[in-house]
The first five atom37 places (N, CA, C, CB, O) and aatype in JSON, in Angstrom:
{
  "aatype": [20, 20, 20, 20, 20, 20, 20, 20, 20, 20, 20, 20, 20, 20, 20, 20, 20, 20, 20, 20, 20, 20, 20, 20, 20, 20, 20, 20, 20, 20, 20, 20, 20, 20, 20, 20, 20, 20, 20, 20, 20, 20, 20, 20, 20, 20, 20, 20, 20, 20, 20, 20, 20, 20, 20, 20, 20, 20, 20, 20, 20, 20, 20, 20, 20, 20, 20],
  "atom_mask": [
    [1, 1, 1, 1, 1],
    [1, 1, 1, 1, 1],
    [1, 1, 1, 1, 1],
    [1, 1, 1, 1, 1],
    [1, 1, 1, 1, 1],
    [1, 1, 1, 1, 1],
    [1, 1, 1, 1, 1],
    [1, 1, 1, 1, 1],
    [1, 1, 1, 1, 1],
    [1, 1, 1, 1, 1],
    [1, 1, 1, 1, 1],
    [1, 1, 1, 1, 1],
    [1, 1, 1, 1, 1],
    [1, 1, 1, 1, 1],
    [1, 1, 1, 1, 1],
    [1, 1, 1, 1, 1],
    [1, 1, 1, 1, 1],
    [1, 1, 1, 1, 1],
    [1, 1, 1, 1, 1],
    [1, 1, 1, 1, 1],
    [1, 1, 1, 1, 1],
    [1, 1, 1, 1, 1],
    [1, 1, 1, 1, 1],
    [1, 1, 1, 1, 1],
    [1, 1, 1, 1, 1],
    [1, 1, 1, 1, 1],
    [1, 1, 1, 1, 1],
    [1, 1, 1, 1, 1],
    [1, 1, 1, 1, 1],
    [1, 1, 1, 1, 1],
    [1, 1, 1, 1, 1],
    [1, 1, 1, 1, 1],
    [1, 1, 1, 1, 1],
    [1, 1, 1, 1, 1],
    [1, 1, 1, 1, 1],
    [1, 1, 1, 1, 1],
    [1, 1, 1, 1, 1],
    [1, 1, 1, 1, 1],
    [1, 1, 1, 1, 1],
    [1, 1, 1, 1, 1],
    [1, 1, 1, 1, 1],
    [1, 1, 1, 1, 1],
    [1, 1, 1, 1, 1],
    [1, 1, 1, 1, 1],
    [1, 1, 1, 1, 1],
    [1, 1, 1, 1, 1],
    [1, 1, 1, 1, 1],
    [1, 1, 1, 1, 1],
    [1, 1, 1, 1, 1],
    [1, 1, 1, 1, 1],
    [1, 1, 1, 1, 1],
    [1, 1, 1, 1, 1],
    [1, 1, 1, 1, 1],
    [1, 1, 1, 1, 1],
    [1, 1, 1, 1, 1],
    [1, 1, 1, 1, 1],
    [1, 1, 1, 1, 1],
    [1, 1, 1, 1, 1],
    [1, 1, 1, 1, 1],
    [1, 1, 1, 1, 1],
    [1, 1, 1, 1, 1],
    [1, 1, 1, 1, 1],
    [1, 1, 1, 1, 1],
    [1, 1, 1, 1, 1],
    [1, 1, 1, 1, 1],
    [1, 1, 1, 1, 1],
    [1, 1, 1, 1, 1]
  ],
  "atom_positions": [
    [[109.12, 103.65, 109.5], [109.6, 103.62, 108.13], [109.71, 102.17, 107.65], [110.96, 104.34, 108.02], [110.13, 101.16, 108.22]],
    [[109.1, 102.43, 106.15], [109.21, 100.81, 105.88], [109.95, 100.11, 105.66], [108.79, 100.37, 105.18], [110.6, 100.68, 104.79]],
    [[110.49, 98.98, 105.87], [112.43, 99.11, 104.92], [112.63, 97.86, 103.8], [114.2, 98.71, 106.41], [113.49, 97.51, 103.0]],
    [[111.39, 97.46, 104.21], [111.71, 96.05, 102.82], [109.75, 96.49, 102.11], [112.01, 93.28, 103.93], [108.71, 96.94, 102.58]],
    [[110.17, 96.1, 101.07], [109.11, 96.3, 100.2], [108.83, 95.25, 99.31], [109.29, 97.38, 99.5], [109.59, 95.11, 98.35]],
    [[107.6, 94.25, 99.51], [107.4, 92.78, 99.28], [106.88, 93.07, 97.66], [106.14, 91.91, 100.51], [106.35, 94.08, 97.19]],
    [[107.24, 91.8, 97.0], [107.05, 92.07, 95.71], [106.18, 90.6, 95.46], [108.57, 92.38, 94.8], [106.53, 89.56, 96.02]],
    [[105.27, 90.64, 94.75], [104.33, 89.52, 93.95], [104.65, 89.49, 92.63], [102.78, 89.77, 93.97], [104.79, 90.5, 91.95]],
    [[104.84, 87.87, 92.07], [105.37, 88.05, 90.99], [103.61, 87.2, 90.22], [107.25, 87.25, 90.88], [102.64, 86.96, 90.94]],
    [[103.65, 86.95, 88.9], [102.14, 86.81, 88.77], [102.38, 86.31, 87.51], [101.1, 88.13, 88.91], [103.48, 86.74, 87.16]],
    [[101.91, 85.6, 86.65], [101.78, 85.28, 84.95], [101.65, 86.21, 84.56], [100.78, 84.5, 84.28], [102.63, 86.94, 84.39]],
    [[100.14, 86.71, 84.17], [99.93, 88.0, 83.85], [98.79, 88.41, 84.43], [99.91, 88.23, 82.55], [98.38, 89.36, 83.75]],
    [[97.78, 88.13, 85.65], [97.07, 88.16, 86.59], [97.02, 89.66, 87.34], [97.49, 87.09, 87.34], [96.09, 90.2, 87.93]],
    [[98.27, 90.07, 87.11], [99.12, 91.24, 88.67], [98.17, 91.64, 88.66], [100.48, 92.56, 88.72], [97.51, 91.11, 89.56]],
    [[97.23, 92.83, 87.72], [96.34, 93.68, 87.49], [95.28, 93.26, 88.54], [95.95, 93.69, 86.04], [95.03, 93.86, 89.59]],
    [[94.44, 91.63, 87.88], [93.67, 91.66, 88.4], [93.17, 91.52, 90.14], [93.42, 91.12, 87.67], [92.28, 91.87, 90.91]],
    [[94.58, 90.65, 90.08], [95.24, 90.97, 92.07], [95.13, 92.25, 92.71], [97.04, 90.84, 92.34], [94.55, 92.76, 93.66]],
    [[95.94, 92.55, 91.75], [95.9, 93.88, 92.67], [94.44, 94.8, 92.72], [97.11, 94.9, 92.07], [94.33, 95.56, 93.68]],
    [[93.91, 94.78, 92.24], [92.42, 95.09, 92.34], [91.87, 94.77, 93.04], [91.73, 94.87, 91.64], [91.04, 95.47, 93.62]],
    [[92.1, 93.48, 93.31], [91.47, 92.42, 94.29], [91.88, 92.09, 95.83], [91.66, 91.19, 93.65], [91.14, 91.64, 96.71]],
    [[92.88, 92.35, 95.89], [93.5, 92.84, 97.42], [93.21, 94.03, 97.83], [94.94, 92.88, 97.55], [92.85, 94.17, 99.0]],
    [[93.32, 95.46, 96.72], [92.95, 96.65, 97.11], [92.06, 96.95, 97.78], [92.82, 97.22, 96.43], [92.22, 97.67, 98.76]],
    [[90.8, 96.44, 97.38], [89.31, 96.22, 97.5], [89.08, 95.5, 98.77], [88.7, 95.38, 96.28], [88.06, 95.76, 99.41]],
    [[89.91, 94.63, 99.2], [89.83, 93.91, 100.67], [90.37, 94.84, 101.71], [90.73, 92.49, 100.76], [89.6, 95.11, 102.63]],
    [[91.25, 95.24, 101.71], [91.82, 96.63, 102.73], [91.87, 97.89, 103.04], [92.62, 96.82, 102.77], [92.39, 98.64, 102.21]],
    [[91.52, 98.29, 103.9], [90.91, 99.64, 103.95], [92.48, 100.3, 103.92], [89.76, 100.02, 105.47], [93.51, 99.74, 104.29]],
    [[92.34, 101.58, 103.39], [93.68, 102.49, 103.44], [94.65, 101.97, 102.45], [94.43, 102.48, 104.92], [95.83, 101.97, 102.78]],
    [[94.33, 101.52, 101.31], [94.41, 100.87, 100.58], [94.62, 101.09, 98.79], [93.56, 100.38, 101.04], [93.61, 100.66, 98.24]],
    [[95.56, 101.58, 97.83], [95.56, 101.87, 96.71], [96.84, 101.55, 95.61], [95.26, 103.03, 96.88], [97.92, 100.95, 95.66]],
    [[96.19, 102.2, 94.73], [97.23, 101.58, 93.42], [97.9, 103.01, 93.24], [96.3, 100.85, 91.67], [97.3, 104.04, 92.95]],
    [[99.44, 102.85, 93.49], [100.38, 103.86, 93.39], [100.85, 104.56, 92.28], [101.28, 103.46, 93.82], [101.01, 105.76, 92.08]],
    [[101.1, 103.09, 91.25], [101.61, 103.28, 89.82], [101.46, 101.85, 89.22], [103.24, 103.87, 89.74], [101.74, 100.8, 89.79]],
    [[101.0, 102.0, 88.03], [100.88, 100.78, 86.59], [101.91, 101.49, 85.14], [98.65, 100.66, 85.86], [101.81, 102.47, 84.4]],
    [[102.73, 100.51, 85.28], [103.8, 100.43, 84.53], [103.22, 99.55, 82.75], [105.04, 99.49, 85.65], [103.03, 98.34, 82.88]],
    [[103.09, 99.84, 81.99], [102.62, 99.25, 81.16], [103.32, 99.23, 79.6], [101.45, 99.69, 81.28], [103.24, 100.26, 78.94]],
    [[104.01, 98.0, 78.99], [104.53, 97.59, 77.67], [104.33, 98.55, 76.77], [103.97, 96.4, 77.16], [103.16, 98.61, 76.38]],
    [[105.18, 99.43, 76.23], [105.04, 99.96, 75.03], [105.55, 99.06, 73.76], [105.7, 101.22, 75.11], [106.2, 98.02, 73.76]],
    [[105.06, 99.79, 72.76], [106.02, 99.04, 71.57], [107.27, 97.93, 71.56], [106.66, 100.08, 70.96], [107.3, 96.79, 71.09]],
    [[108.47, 98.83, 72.41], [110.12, 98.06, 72.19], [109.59, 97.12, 73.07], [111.86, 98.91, 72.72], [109.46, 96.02, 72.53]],
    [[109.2, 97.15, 74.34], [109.03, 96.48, 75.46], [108.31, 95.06, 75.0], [108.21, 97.37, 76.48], [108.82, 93.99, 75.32]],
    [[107.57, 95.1, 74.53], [106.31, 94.37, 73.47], [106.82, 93.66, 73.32], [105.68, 94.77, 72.2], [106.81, 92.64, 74.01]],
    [[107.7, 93.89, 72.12], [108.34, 93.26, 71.27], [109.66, 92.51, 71.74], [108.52, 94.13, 70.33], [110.05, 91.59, 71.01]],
    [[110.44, 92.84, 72.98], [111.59, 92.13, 73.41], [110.55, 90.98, 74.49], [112.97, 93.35, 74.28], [110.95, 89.81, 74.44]],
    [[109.45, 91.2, 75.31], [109.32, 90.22, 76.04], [108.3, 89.41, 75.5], [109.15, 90.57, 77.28], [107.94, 88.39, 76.1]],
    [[107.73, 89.8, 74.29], [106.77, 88.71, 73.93], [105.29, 89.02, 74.72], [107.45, 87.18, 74.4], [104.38, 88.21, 74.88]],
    [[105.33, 89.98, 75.02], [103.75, 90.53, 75.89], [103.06, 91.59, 74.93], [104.07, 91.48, 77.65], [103.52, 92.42, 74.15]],
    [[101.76, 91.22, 75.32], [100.89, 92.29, 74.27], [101.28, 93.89, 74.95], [98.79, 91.94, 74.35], [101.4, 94.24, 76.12]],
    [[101.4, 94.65, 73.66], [101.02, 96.36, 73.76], [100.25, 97.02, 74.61], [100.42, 96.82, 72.74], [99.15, 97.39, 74.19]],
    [[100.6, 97.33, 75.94], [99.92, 97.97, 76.83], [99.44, 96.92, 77.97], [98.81, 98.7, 76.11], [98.55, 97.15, 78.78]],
    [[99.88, 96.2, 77.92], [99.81, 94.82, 79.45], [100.56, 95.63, 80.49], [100.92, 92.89, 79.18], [101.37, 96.54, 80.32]],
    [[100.11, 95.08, 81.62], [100.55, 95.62, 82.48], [102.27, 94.41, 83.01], [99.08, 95.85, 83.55], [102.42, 93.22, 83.32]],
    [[103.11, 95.47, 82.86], [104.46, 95.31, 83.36], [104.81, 94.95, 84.89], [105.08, 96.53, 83.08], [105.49, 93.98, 85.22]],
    [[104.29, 95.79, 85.69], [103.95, 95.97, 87.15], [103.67, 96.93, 87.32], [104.72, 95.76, 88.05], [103.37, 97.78, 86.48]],
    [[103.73, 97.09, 89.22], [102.63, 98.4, 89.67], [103.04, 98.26, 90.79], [100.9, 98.39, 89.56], [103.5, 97.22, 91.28]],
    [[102.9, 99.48, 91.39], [103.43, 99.42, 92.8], [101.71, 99.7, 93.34], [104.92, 100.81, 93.29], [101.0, 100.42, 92.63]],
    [[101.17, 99.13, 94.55], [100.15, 99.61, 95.33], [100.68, 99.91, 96.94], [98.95, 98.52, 95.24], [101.82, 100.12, 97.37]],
    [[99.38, 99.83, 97.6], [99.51, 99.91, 99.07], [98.47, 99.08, 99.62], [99.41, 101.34, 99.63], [97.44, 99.16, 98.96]],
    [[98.4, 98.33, 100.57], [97.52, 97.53, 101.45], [97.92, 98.01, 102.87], [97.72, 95.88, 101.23], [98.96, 97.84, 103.51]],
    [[96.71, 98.67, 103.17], [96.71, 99.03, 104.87], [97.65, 100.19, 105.25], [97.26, 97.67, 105.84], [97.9, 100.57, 106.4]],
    [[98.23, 100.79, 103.88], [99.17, 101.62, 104.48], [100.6, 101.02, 103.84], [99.04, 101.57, 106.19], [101.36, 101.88, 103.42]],
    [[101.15, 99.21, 103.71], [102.14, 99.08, 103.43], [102.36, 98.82, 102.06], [102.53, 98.39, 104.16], [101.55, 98.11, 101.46]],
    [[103.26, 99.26, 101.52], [104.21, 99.17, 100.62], [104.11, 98.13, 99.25], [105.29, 98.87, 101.43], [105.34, 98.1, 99.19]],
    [[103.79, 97.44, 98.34], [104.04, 96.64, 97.57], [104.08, 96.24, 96.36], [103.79, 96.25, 97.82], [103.21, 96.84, 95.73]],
    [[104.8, 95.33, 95.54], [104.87, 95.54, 94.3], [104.4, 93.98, 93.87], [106.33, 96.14, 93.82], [104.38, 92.96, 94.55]],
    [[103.92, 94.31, 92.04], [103.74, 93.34, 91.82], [104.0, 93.29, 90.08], [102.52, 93.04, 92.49], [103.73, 94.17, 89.26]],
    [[104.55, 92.09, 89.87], [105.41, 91.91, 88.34], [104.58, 90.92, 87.64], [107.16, 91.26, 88.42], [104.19, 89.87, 88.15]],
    [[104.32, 91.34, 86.36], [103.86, 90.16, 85.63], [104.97, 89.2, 84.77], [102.82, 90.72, 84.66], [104.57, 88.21, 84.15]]
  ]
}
């Protein structure tokens, strides 16, 4: 069982990371993409539908990543 779950923090890159690590490790995927609606938009100053974060997996483990 896993018990800590590592987080990447990113400008606004996460997306393309995480694509890009996925693709290097076998057993390997994107869990969930969290993405800016409207209010969200508008309180952090990020475009409409950017990605927020996402949880994936590499090799099996656990990880997150924040823009």
């Amino acid at each position: 069982m896993q018990k800590i779950t590592p987080f990447l923090w990113f400008d606004r890159q996460a997306e393309e990371a995480v694509n890009f690590y996925t693709g290097l490790f076998e057993h390997s995927k994107v869990d969930d993409i969290a993405r800016y609606d409207d209010a969200g938009a508008e309180v952090s100053g990020q475009a409409k539908g950017s990605v927020m974060s996402l949880d994936f997996q590499l090799a099996g483990q656990s990880f997150g990543a924040i823009n």
